[in-house]
C-alpha positions as CSV (number, residue, x, y, z in Angstrom):
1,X,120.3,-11.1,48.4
2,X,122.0,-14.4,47.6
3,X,124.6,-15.1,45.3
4,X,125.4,-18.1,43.9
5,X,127.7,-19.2,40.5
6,X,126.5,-19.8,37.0
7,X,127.8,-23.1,37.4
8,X,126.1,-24.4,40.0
9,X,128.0,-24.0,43.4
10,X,128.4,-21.4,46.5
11,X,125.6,-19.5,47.9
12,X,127.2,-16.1,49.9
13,X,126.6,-12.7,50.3
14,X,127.5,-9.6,48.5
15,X,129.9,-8.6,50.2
16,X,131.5,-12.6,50.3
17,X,131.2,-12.1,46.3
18,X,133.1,-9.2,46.0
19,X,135.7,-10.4,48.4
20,X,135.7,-14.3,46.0
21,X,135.9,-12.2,42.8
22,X,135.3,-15.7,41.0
23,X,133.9,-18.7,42.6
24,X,135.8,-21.9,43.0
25,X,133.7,-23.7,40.4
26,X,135.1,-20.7,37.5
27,X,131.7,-19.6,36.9
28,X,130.5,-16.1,38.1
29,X,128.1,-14.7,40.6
30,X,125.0,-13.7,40.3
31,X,122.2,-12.6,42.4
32,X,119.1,-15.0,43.4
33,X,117.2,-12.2,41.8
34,X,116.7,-8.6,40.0
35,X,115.3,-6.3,42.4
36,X,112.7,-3.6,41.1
37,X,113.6,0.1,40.4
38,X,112.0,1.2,44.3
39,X,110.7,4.9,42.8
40,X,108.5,6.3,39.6
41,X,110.2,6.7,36.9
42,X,109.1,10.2,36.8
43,X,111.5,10.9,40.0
44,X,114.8,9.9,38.1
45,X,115.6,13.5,36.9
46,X,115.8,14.5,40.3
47,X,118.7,12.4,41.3
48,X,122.3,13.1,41.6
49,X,124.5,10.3,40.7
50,X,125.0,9.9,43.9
51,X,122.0,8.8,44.8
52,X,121.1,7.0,41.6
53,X,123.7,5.0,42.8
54,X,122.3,4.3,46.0
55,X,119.2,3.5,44.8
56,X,120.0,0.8,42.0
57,X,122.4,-0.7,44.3
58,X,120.8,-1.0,47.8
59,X,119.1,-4.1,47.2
60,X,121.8,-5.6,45.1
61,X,124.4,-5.2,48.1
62,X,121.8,-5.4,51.1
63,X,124.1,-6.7,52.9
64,X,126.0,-3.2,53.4
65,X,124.6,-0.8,55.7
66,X,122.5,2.4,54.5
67,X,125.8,4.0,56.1
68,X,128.3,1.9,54.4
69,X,127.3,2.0,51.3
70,X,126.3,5.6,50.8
71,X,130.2,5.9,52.3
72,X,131.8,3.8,49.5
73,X,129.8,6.1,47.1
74,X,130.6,9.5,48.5
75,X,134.2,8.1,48.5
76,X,133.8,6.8,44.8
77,X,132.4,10.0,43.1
78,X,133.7,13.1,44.1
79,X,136.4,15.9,43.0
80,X,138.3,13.0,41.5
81,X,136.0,13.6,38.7
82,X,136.2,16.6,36.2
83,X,132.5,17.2,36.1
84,X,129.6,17.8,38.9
85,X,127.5,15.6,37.1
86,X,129.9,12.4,37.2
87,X,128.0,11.0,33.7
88,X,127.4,13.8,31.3
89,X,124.8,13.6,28.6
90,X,125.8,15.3,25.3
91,X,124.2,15.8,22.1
92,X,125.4,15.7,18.9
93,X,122.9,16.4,16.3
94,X,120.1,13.5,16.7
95,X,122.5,11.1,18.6
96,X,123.0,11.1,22.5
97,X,126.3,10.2,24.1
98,X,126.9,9.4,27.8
99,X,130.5,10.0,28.5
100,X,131.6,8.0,31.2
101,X,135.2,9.1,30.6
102,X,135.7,12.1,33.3
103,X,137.3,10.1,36.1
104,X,141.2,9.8,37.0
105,X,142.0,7.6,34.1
106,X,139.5,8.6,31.5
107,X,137.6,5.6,31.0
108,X,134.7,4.2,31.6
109,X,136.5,2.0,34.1
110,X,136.6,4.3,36.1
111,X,132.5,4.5,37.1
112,X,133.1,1.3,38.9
113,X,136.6,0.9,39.9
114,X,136.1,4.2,42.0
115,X,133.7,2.4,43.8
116,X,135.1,-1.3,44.0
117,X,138.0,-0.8,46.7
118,X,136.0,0.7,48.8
119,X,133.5,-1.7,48.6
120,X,136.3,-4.6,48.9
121,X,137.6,-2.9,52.4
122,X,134.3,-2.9,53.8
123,X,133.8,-6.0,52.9
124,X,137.3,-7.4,54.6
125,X,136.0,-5.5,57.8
126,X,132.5,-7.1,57.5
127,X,133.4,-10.8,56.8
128,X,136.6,-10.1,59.4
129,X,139.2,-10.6,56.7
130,X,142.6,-10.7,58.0
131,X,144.6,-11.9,54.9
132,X,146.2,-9.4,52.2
133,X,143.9,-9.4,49.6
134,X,145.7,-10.0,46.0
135,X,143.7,-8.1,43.3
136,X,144.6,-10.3,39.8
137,X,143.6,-8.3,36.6
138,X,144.0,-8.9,32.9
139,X,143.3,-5.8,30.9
140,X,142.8,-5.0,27.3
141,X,144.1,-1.3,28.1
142,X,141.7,0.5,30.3
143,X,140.6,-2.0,33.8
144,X,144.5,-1.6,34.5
145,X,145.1,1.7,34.9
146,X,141.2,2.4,36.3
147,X,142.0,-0.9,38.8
148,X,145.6,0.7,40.1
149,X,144.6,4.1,40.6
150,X,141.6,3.0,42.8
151,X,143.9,0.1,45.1
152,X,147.2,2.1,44.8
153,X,148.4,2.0,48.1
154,X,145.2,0.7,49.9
155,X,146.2,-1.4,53.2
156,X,145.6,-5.0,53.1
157,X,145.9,-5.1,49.4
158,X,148.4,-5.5,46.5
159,X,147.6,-5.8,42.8
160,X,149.0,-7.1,40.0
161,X,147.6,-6.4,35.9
162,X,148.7,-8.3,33.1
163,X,148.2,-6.8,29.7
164,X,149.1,-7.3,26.0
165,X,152.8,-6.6,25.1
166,X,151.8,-4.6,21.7
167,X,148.2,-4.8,22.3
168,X,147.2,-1.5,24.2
169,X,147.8,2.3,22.9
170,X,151.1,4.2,24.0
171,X,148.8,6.5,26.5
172,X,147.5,3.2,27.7
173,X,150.6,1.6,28.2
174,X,152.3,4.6,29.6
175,X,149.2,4.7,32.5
176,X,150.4,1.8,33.5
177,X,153.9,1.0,33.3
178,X,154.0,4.6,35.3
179,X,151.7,3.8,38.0
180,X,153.3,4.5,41.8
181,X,152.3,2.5,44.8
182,X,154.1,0.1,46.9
183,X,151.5,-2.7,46.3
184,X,151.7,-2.4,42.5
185,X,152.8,-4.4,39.7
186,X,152.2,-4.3,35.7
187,X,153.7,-6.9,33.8
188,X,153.3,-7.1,30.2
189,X,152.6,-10.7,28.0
190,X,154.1,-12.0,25.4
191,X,150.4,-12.8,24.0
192,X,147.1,-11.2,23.6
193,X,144.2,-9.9,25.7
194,X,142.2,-13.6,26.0
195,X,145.9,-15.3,26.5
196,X,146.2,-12.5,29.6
197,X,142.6,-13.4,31.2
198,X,142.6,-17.0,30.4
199,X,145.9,-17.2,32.4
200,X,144.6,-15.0,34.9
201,X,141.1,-17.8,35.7
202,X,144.2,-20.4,34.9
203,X,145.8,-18.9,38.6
204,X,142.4,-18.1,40.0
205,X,141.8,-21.9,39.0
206,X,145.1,-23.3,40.8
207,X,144.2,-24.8,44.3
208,X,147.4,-25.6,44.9
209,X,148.6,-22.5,44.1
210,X,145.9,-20.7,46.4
211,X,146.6,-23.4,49.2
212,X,150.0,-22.0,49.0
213,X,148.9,-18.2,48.8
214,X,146.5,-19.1,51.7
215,X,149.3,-20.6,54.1
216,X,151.1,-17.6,53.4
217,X,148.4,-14.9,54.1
218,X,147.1,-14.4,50.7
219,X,143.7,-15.1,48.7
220,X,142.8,-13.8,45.4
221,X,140.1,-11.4,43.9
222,X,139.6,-9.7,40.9
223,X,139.3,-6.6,39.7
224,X,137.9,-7.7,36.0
225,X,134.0,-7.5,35.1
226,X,133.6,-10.8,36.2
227,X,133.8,-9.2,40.2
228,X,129.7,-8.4,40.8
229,X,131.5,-5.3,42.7
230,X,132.2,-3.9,39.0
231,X,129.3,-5.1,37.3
232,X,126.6,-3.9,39.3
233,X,128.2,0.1,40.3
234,X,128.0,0.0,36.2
235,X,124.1,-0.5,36.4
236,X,123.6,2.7,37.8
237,X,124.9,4.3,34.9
238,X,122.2,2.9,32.6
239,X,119.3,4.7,35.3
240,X,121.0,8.0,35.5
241,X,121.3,8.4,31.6
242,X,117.6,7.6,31.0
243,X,116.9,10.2,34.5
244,X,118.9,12.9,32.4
245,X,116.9,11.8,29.5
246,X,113.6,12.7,31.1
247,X,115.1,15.9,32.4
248,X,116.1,17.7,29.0
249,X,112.8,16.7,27.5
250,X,114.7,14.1,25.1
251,X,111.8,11.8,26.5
252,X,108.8,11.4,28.7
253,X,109.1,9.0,31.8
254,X,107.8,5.4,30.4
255,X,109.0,6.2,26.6
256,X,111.2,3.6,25.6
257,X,114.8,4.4,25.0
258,X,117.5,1.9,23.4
259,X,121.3,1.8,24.3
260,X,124.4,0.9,22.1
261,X,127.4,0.0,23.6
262,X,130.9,-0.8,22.3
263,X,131.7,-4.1,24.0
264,X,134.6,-6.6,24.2
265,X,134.3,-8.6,27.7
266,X,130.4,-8.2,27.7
267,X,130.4,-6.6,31.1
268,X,129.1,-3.4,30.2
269,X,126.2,-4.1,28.1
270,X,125.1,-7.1,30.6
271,X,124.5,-3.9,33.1
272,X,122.2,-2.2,30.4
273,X,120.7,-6.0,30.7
274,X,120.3,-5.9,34.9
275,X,118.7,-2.1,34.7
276,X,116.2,-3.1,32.3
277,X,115.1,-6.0,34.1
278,X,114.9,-3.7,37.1
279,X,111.9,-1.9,35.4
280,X,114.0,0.6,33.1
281,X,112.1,1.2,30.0
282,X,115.1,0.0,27.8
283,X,113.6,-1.0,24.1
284,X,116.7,-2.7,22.7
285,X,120.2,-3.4,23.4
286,X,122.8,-2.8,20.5
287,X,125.6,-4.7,21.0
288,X,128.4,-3.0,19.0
289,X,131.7,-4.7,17.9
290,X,134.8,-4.2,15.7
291,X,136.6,-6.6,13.3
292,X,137.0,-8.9,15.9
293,X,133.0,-10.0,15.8
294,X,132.6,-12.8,17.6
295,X,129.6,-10.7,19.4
296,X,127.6,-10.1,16.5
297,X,127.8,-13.4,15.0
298,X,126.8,-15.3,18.0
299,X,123.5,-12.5,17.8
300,X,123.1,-13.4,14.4
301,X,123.1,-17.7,14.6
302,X,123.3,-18.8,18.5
303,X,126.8,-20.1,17.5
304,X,129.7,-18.2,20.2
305,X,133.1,-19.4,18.0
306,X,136.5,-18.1,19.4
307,X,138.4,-20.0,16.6
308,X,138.8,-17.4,14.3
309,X,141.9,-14.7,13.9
310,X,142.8,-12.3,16.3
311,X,142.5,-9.2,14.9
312,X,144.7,-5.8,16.4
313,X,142.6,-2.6,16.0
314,X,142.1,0.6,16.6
315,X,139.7,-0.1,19.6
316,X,142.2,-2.4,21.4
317,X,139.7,-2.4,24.7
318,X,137.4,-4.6,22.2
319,X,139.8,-6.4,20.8
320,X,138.6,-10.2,22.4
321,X,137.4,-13.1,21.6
322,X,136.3,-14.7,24.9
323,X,133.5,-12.3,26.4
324,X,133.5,-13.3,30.0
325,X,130.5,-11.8,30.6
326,X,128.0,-13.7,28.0
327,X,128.3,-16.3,30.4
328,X,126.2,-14.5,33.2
329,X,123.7,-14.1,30.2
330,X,123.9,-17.2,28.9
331,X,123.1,-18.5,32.4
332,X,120.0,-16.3,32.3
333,X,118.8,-17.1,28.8
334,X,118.8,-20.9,30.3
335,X,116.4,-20.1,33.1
336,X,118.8,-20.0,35.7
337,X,120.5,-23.5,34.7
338,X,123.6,-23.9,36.4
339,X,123.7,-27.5,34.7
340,X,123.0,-26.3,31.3
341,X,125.1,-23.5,31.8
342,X,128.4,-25.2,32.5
343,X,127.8,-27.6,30.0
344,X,128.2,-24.7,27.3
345,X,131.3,-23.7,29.2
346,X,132.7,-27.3,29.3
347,X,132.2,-26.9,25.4
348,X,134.3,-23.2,24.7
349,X,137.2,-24.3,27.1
350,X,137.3,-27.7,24.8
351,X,135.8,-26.4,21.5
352,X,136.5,-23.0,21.4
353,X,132.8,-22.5,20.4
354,X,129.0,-23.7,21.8
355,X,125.4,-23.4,20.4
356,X,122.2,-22.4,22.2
357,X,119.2,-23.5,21.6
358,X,116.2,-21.8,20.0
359,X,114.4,-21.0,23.5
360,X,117.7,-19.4,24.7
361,X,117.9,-16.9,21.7
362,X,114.5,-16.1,22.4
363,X,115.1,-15.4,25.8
364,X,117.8,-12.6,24.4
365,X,116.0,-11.2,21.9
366,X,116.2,-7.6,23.5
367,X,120.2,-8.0,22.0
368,X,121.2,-6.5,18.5
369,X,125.0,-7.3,17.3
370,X,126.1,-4.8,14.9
371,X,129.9,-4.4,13.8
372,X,132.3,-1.4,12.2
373,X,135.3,-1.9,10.2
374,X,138.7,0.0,10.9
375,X,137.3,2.1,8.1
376,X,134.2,3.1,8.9
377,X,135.3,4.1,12.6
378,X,137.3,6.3,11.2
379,X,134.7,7.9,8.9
380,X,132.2,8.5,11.7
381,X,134.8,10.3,14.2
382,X,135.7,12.5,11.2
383,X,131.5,12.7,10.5
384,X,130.8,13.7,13.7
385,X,133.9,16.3,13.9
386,X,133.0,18.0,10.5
387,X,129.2,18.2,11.3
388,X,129.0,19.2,15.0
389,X,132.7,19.6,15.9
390,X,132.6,16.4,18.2
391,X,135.5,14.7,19.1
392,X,135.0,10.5,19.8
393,X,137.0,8.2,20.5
394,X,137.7,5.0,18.4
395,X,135.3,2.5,20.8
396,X,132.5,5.3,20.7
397,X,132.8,5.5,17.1
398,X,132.2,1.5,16.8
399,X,129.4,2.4,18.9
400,X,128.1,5.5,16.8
401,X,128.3,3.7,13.4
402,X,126.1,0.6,14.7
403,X,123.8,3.5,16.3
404,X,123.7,4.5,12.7
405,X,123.3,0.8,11.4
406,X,120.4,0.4,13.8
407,X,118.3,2.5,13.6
408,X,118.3,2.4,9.4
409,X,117.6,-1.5,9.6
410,X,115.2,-1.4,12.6
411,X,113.4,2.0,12.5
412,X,111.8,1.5,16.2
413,X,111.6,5.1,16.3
414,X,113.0,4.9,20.1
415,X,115.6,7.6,20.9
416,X,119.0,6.0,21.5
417,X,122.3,6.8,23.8
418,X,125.7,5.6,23.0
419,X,127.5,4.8,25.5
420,X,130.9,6.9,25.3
421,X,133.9,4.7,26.8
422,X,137.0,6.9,26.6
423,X,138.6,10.0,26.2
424,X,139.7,10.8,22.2
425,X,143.3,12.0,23.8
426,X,143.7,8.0,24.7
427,X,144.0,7.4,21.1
428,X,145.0,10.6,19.9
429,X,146.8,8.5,17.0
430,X,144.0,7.2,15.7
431,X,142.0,10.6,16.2
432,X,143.8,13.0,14.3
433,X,144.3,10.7,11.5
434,X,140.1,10.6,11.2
435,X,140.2,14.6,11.5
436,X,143.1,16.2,10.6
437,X,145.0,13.3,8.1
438,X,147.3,15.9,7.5
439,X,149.0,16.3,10.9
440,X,152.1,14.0,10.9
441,X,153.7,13.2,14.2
442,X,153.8,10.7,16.7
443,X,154.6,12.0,19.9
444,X,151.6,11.7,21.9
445,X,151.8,14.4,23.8
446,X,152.3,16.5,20.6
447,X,149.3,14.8,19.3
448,X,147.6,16.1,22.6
449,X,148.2,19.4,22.5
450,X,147.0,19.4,18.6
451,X,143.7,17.5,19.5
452,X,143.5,19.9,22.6
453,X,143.2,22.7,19.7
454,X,140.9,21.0,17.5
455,X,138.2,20.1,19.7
456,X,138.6,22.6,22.0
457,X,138.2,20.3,25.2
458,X,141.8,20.8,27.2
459,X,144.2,17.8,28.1
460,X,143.0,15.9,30.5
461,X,145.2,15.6,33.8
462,X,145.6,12.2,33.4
463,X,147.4,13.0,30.5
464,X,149.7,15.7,31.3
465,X,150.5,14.0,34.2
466,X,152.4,11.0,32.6
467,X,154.3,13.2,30.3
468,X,157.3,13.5,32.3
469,X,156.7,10.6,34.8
470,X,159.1,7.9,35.3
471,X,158.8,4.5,33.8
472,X,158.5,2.3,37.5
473,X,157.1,-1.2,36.1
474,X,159.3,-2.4,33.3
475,X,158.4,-6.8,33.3
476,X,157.8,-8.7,31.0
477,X,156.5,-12.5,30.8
478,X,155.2,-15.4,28.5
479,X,151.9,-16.6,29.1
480,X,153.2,-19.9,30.4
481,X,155.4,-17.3,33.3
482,X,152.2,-15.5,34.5
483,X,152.3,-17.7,37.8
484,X,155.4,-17.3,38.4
485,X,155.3,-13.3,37.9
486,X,152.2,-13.1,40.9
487,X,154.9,-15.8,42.8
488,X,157.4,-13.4,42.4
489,X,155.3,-10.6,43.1
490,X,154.5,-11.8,46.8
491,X,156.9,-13.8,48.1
């Protein structure tokens, strides 16, 4: 398997991806091609996650051993997670959820960034790597936490996250600014999410900077969606939830089944994309978003236009306006063109918007944008509370209400799974105030122990374990000082 960028340049391997992160042209990797699903459909159910795993990902990363990789995995998934089954499947009256929040940091981060150190070490022993890799992150509130647990003290790394000064939750915040490890760093902006990644590619961009880094002992890579190391581990998920579909008798092997997921950065859903072109029966793709839309009217006219406010919710992890990720799509939808595909780009880093054409919105016609309001988020988690004693969590509900929207407007008559991003007790705030309005505090750990009561699922560890722990990363920085923070960082 080759990979080469959207915009026209490199062609490496896998595991020379992963280690790049971004390619030196500032497009993103993708492989030469989709491989097939390599067993019936009918054999899903009988798969761990494990080996799901394993099997989506093999020919993606063929570059890895059958030893390495299945290594990585068994590394990635195991006690660290508070359930045998790694992705759950729940049911909540005629709505599925896959919750993807039982790792160390309770969010769906975690499915891949379990996975992507280990794949990043083997890869620096592979491609005989003998610089200190620098892992550069802008998060919205949950890749930070998820991308420090996993490289927290790993040798030949260090890693530095930039997030929104105001623009995470308290639990979020407090995951990070707590997080131990000698080759940690958080640092929060004086900006929002997109300010935070566009100054992250602004450094990635830098060859000055990375000549600098290089002579040194340094080179970059990423720990963002935009790393094929955490897009395609997130592909797996996608097969495993339609296997457990199978195996409860929700479906029959070859029934179609339709996915809605709460996205900001577009890296989630694009896996949903990659396992259905693998052979997954997936009937459509529901592209859920909150007030800050930009998703669902691109869906709705071919027109992607960032210059619009930015808009703080209750769903902060969604809370962006440049979706990274539409760009490996947007690729796709252009047959491949690198040309056509960096033209576009040229256009949103001048413009702040492009315009595809109609035989590119054709070509991603599987999509459906849908959007909730602040409002109605909170009236579905209280729904789903007060008619099956549910507890979601602000991005799921986004997810659950276009679910809702869906299936009214489009009646396809395919069963559906929602893809469940976080833990409620990450917004516990938001929570209680959809299902018990009455409750007035704001301690969060008060709020915890009173959402631990009402939906009868106990704190998770990675909550109780930041009550009491000490507050270790404390800077802060304008956007125009994020360079100078990673200078600081390292030398």
């Amino acid at each position: 398997m080759i990979y080469t960028s959207t915009r026209g340049s490199d062609a490496i391997t896998a595991s020379q991806a992963i280690l790049k992160g971004l390619s030196d042209d500032g497009g993103l990797f993708m492989p030469n091609k989709i491989p097939a699903l390599s067993i019936p459909l009918s054999r899903l159910p009988e798969f761990s996650y494990q080996e799901t795993a394993y099997l989506v990902m093999k020919d993606y990363l063929d570059d890895y051993t059958e030893e390495e990789l299945k290594n990585c995995i068994a590394k990635a998934y195991d006690e660290k997670f508070d359930t045998k089954e790694i992705a759950p499947l729940t049911e909540a009256g005629d709505q599925y959820f896959l919750e993807l929040f039982h790792g160390p940091t309770i969010a769906f981060k975690d499915m891949a960034l379990s996975l992507l150190p280990h794949l990043l070490t083997t890869a620096m022993k592979k491609n005989h790597v003998n610089k200190e890799i620098v892992i550069l992150t802008a998060t919205s509130g949950d890749t930070g936490k998820a991308a420090l647990a996993g490289f927290s003290d790993v040798e030949g790394t260090r890693i530095l996250v930039f997030y929104p000064k105001g623009g995470v939750s308290s639990i979020q915040e407090r995951q990070m600014v707590t997080t131990k490890g000698a080759n940690t760093k958080v640092v929060a902006v004086h900006g929002n999410f997109d300010d935070c990644q566009t100054g992250v590619k602004k450094i990635f961009n830098n060859d000055t900077f990375k000549a600098e880094l290089d002579e040194k002992g340094f080179c970059f890579s990423s720990a963002n969606s935009i790393n094929v190391g955490r897009l395609i581990p997130q592909v797996a998920y996608y097969v495993y939830a339609y296997g457990q579909m199978v195996r409860n008798g929700a479906i029959t092997a070859g029934d179609r089944l339709d996915f809605t997921v709460p996205t900001g950065n577009f890296g989630n859903i694009l896996a949903a994309y990659f396992a259905k072109s693998m052979g997954l029966p997936i009937g459509r793709l529901i592209c859920a978003s909150n007030d800050n839309k930009v998703l669902f009217d691109f869906f709705k006219t071919g027109v992607y236009d960032r210059n619009r406010d930015f808009v703080l919710t209750t769903s902060p992890s969604m809370d962006i306006l440049i979706s990274s990720n539409l760009e490996r799509l947007i690729y796709l939808s252009a047959g491949s063109d690198a040309d056509t595909n960096a033209k576009l780009m040229k256009q949103l880093a001048e413009t702040g918007r492009y315009e595809i054409n109609d035989s590119m919105r054709e070509n991603i016609r599987d999509f459906y944008g849908a959007y909730a309001t602040q409002d109605q988020v909170l009236k579905t988690i209280a729904d789903l509370y007060e008619k099956y004693g549910y507890v979601i969590d602000p991005h799921t509900a986004v997810a659950a209400y276009a679910d809702r929207q869906f299936k009214e407007q489009e009646r396809t008559g395919n069963k559906s799974v929602i893809i469940s991003t976080a833990s409620p007790y990450k917004f516990g705030g938001t929570v209680l105030h959809a299902i018990d309005p009455d409750f007035r505090c704001t301690d969060d750990f008060e709020m915890a122990k009173r959402l631990e009561m009402l939906s009868k699922r106990s704190i998770p560890k990675a909550v109780s374990d930041i009550r009491n722990a000490p507050i270790l990363h404390k800077e802060e920085c304008d956007i125009s000082d994020m360079q100078k923070s990673v200078a600081t960082f390292l030398f």
